[in-house]
MARBA-3410 file (N, C-alpha, C, O; in Angstrom, 1 decimal):
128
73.7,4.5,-99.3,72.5,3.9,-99.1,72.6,3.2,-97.7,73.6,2.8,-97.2 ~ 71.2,3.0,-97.3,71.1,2.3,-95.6,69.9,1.8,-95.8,68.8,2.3,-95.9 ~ 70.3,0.6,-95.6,69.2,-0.8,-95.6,69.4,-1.3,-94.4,70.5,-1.6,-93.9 ~ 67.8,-1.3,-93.5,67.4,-1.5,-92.3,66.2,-2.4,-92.6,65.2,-1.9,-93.1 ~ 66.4,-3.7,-92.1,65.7,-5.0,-91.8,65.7,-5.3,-90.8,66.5,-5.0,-89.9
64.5,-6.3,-90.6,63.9,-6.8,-89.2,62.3,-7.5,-89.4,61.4,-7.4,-90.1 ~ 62.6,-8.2,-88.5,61.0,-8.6,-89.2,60.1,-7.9,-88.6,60.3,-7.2,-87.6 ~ 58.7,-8.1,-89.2,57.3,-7.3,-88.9,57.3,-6.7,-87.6,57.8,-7.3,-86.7 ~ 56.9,-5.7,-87.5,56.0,-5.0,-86.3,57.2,-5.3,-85.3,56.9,-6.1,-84.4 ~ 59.0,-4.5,-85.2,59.9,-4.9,-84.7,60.6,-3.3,-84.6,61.7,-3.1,-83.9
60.0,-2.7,-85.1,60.1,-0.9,-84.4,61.3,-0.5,-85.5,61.9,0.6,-85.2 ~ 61.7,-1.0,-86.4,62.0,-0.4,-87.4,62.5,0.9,-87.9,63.6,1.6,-88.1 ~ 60.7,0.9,-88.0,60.9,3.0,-88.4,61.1,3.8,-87.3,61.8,4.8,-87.2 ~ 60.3,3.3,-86.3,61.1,4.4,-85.0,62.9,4.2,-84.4,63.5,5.1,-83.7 ~ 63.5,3.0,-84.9,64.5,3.1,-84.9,65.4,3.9,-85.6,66.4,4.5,-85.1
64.9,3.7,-87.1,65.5,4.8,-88.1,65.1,6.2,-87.7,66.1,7.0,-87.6 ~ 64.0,6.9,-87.3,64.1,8.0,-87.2,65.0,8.9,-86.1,65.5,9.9,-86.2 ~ 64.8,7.9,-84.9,66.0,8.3,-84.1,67.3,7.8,-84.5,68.1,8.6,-84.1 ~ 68.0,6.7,-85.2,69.5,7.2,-85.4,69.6,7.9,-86.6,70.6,8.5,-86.8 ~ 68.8,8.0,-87.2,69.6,9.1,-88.7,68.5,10.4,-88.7,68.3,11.0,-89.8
68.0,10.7,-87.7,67.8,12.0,-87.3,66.2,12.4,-88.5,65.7,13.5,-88.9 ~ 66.0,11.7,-88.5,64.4,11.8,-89.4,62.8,11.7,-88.6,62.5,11.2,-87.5 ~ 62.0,12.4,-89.6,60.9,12.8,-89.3,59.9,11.9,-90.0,60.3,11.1,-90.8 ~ 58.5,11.9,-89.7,57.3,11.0,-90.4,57.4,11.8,-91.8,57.0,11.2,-92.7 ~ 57.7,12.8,-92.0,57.4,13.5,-93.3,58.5,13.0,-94.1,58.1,13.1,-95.2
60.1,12.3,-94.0,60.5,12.2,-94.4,60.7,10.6,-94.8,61.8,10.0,-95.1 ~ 59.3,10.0,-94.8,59.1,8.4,-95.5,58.2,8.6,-96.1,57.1,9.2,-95.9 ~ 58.5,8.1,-97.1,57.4,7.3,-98.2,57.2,5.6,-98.1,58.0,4.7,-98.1 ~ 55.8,5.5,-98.0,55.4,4.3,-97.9,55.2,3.4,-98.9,54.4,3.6,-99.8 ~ 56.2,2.1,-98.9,56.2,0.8,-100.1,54.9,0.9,-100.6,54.7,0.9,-101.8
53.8,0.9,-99.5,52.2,0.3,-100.1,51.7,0.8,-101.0,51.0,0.2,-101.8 ~ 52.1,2.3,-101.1,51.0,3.1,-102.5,52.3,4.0,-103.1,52.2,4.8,-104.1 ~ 53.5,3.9,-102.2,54.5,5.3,-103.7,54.9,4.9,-105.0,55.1,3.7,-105.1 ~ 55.0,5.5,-105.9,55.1,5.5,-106.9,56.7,5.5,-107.4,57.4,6.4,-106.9 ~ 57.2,4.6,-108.2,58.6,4.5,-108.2,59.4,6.2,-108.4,60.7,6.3,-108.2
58.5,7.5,-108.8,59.5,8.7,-108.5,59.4,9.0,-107.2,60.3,9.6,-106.9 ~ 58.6,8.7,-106.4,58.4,9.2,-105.3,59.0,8.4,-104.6,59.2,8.9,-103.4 ~ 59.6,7.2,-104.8,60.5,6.5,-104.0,61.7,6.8,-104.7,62.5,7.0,-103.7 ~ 62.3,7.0,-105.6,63.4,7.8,-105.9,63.9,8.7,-105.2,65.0,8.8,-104.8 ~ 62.3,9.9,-105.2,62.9,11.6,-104.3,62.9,11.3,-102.8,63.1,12.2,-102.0
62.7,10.3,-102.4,62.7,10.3,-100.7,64.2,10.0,-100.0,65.2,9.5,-100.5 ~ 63.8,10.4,-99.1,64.7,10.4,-97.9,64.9,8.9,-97.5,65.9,8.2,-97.6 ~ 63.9,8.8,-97.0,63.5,7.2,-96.5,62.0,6.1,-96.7,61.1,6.4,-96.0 ~ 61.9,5.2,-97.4,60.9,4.2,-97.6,60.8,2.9,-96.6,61.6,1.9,-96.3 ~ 59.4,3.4,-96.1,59.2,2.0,-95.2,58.3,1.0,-95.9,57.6,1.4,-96.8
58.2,-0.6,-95.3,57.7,-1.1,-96.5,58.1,-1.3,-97.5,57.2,-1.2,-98.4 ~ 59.3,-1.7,-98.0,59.5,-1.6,-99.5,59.3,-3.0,-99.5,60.1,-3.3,-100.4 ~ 58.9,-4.0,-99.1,59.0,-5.0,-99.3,57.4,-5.4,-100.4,57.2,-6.1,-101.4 ~ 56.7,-4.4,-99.5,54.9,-4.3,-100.5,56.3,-3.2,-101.7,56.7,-4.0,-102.5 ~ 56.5,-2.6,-101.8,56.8,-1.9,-103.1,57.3,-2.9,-104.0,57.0,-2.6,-105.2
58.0,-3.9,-104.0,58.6,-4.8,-104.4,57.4,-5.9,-104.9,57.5,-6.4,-106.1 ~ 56.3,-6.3,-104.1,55.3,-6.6,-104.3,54.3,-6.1,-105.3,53.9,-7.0,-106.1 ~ 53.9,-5.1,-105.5,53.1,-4.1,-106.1,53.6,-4.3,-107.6,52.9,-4.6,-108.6 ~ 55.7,-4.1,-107.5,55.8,-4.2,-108.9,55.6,-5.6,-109.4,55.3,-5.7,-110.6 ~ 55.6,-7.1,-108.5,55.6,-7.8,-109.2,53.9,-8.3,-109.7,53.6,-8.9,-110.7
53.0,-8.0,-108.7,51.7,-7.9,-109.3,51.2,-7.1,-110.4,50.5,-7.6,-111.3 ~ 51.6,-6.1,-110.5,51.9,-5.0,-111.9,52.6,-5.8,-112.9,52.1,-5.5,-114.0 ~ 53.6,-6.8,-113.0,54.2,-7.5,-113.9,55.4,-7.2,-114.5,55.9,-7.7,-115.5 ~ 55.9,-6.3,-113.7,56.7,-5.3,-113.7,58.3,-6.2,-113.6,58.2,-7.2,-112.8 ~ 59.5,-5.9,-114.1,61.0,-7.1,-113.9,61.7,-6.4,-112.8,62.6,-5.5,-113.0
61.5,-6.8,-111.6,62.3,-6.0,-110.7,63.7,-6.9,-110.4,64.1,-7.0,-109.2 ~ 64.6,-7.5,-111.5,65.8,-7.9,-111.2,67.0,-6.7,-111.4,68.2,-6.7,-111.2 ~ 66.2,-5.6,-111.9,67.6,-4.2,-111.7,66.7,-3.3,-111.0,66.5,-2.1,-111.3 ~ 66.2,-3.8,-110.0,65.4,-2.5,-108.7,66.5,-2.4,-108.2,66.9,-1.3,-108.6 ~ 67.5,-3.1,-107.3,68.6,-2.7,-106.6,69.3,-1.6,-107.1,69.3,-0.5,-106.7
69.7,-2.0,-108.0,70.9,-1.4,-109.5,70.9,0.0,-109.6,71.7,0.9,-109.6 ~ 69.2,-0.2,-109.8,69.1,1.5,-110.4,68.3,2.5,-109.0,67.8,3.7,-109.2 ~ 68.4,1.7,-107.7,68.3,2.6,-107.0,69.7,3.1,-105.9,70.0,4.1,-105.2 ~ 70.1,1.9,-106.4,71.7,2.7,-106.2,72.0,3.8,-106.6,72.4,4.8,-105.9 ~ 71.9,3.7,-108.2,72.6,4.6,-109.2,71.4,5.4,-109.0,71.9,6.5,-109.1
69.8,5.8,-108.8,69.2,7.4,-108.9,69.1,7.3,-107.0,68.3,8.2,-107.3 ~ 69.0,7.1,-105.9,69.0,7.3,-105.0,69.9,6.7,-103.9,69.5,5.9,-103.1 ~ 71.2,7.2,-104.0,72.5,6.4,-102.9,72.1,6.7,-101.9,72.4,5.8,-101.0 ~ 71.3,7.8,-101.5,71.6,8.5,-99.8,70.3,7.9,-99.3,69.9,8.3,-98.3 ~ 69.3,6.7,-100.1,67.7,6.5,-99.9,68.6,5.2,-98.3,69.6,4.5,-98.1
67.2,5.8,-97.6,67.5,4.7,-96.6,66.2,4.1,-96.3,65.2,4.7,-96.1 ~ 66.3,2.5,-96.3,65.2,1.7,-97.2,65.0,0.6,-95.8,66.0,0.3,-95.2 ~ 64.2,0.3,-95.5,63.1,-0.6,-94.6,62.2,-1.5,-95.0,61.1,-1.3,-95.6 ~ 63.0,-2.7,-94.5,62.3,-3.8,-95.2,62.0,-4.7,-93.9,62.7,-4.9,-93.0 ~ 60.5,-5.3,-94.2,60.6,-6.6,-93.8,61.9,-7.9,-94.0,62.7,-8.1,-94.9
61.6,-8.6,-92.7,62.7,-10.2,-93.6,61.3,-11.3,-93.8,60.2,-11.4,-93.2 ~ 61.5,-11.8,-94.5,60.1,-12.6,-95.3,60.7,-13.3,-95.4,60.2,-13.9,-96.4 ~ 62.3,-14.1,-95.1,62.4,-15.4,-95.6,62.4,-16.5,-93.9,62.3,-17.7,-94.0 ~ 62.4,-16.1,-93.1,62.4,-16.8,-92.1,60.3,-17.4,-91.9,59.4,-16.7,-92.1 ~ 60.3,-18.7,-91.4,59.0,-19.2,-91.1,58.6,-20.1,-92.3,59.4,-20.5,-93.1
57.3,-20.3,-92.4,56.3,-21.1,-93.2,56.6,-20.7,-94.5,56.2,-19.5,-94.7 ~ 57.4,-21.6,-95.7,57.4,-21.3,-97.2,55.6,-21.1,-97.6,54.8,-21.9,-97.1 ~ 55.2,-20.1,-98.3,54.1,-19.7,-98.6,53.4,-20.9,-99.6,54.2,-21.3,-100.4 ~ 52.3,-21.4,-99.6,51.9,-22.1,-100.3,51.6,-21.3,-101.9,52.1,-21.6,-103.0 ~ 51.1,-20.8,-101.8,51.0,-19.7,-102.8,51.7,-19.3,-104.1,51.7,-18.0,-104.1
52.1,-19.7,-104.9,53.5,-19.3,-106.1,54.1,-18.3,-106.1,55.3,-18.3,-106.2 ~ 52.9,-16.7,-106.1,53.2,-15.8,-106.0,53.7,-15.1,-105.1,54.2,-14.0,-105.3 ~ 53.7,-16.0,-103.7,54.2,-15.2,-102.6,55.4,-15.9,-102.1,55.9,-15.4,-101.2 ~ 56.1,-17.4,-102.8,56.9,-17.7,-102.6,58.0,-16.5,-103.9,59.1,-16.1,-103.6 ~ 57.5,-16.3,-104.8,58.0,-15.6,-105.8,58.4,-14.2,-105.0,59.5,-13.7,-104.9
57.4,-13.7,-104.6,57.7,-12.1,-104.0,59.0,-12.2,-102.6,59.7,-11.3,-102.1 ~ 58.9,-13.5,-102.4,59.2,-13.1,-100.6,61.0,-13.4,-101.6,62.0,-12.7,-101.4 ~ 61.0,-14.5,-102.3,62.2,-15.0,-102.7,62.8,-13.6,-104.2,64.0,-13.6,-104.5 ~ 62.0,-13.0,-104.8,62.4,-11.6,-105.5,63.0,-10.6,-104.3,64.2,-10.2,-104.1 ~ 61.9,-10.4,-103.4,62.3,-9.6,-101.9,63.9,-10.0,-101.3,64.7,-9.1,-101.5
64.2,-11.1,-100.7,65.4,-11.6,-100.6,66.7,-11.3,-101.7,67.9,-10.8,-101.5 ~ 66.1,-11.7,-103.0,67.6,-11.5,-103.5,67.9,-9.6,-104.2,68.9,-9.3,-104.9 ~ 67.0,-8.8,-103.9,66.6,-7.8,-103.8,67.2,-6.9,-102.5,67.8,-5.8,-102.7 ~ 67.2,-7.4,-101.5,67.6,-6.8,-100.2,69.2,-7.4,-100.2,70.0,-6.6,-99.6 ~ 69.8,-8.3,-100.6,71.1,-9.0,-101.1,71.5,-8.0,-101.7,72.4,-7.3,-101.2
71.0,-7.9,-102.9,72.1,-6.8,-103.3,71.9,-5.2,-102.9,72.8,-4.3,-103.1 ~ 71.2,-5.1,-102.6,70.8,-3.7,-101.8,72.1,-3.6,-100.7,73.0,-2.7,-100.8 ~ 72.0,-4.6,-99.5,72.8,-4.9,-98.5,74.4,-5.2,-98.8,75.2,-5.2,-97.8 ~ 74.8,-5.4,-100.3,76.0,-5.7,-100.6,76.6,-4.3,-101.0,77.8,-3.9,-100.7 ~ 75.7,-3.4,-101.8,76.0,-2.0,-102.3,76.1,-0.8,-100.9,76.9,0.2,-100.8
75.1,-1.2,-99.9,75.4,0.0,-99.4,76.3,0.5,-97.9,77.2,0.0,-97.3 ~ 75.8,1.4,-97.8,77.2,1.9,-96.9,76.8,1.4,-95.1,77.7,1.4,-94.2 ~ 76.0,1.1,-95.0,75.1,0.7,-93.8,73.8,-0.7,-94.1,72.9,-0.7,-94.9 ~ 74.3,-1.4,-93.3,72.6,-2.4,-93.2,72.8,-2.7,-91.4,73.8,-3.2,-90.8 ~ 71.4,-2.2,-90.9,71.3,-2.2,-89.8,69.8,-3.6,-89.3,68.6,-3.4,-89.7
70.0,-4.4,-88.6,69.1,-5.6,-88.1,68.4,-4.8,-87.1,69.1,-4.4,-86.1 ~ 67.0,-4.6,-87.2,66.5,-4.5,-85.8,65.3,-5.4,-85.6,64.3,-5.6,-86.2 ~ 65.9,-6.0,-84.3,64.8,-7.0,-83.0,64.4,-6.6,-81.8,65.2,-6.4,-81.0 ~ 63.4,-6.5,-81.7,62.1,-5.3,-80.7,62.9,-4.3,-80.3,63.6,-4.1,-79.3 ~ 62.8,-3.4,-81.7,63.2,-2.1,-81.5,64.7,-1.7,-80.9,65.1,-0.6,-80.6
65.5,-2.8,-80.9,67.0,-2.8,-80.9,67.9,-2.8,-81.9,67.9,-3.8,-82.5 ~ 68.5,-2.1,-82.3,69.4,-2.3,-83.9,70.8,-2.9,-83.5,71.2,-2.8,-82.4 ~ 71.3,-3.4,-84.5,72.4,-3.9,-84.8,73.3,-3.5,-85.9,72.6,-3.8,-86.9 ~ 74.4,-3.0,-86.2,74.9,-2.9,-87.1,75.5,-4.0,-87.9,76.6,-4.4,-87.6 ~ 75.0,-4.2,-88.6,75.7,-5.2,-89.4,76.1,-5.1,-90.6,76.1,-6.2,-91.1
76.5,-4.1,-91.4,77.6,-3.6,-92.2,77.9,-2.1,-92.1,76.8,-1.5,-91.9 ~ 78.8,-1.5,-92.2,79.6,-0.5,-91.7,79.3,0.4,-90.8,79.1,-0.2,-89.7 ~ 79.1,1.6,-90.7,78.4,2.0,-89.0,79.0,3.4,-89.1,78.9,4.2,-88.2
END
């Protein structure tokens, strides 16, 4: 697995598609896929609204990491960072951003790559 974070609108997905050699057909988007369809993909951008979605749904996303390890190792996953700036006034969105965080934690502890990108520059920050 390869977890690539960065905050908002920070070129991300065009980073990913040029280093791991991917196309627009081969992401599925956090905002509307459906948890098989983020299973069968290649790569998910956005997962941080997917993460969201499940928790508005009501849905227990404390083994999302877990079990996307174990049905998708080779998924390479794009997230916002949502913990840096203004704590959200909101319950729900302190709840989502802080589920999102310990979410991307273990995501980032399991896999074989987590890559930081800032305007469109990556960094490797675990294995490479």
């Amino acid at each position: 697995m390869i977890l690539v974070v960065g905050g908002a609108f920070q070129g991300k997905k065009e980073y990913a598609k040029k280093m791991f050699s991917l196309t627009d057909a081969d992401f599925v988007d956090g905002v509307v896929c459906g948890s098989e369809e983020l299973y069968q993909a290649k790569a998910v951008t956005h997962f941080h609204e997917y993460v969201r979605r499940c928790l508005k749904d009501g849905k227990d996303v404390s083994g999302l990491a877990k079990e996307l390890m174990r049905r998708s190792p080779k998924l390479i996953i794009l997230a916002n960072e949502l913990g840096s700036g203004v704590v959200p006034v909101d319950a729900f969105d302190r709840n989502w951003r802080e589920a999102t965080g310990r979410i991307c934690c273990d995501l980032a502890a399991g896999a074989d790559q987590v890559h930081r990108v800032i305007c469109g520059i990556g960094t490797v920050i675990k294995g490479g």
